[in-house]
N, C-alpha and C positions, 0 to 999 in steps of 0.2 A: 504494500500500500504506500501509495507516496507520502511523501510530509506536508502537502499541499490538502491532501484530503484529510489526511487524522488530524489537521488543527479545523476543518472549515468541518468534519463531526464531532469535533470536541465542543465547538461554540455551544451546542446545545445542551450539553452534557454540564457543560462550564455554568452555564443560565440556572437549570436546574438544583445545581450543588450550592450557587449562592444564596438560592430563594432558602434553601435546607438551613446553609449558616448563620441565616439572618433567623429564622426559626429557634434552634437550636443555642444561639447565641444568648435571642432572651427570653429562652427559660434560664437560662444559667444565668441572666442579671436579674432575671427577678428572685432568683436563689438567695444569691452574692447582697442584694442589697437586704433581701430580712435579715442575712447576718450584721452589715457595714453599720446600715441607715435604720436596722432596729425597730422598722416598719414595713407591713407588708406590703402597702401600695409604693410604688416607684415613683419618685416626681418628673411633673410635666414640666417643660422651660416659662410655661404661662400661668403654671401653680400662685397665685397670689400668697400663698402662705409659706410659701417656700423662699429660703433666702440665695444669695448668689450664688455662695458657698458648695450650701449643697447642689443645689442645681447642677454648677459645673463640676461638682465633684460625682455626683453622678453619669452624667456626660464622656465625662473622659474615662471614668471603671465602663460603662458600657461602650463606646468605642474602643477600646482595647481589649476585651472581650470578643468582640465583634471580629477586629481584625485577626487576633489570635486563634479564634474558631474556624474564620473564610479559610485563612492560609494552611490551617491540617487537612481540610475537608479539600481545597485544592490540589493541595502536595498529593494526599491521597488519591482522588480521580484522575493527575497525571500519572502517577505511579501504575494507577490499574488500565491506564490505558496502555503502556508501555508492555505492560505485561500481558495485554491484551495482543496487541498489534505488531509490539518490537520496537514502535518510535515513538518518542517522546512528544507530546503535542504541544509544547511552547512555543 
């Protein structure tokens, strides 16, 4: 299979696994924050009761989260396609 095709069927494969990580992701901040934030509900950025603080401090635990999740969940799907096909879809 050439490398021209296992990146242009990986796109879909790649779409798929994000939609998962962004899933996957926050359940794991809604986890993380009952422990952090000591509360079960997560704050909104337009939470009027919420302060900057936490807001951003929230923001940034769930973007790094987020990216930490996308990037296993992609390593992996590349990894299974290699094993799959023989070439790496990057």
């Amino acid at each position: 299979m050439s490398s021209k095709v296992v990146k242009f069927a990986y796109k879909p494969v790649g779409l798929l696994l994000g939609a998962g990580a962004g899933v996957i992701s926050g359940i794991i901040f809604k986890q993380v924050w009952k422990v952090a934030g000591h509360d079960d509900d997560t704050p909104n950025a337009t939470d009027e009761d919420r302060g900057w603080t936490e807001i951003l401090l929230a923001a940034a635990i769930q973007g790094a989260i987020f990216a930490a999740v996308k990037a296993a969940i992609d390593r992996a799907g590349a990894t299974g396609v290699r094993k799959a096909t023989g070439q790496w879809p990057g």
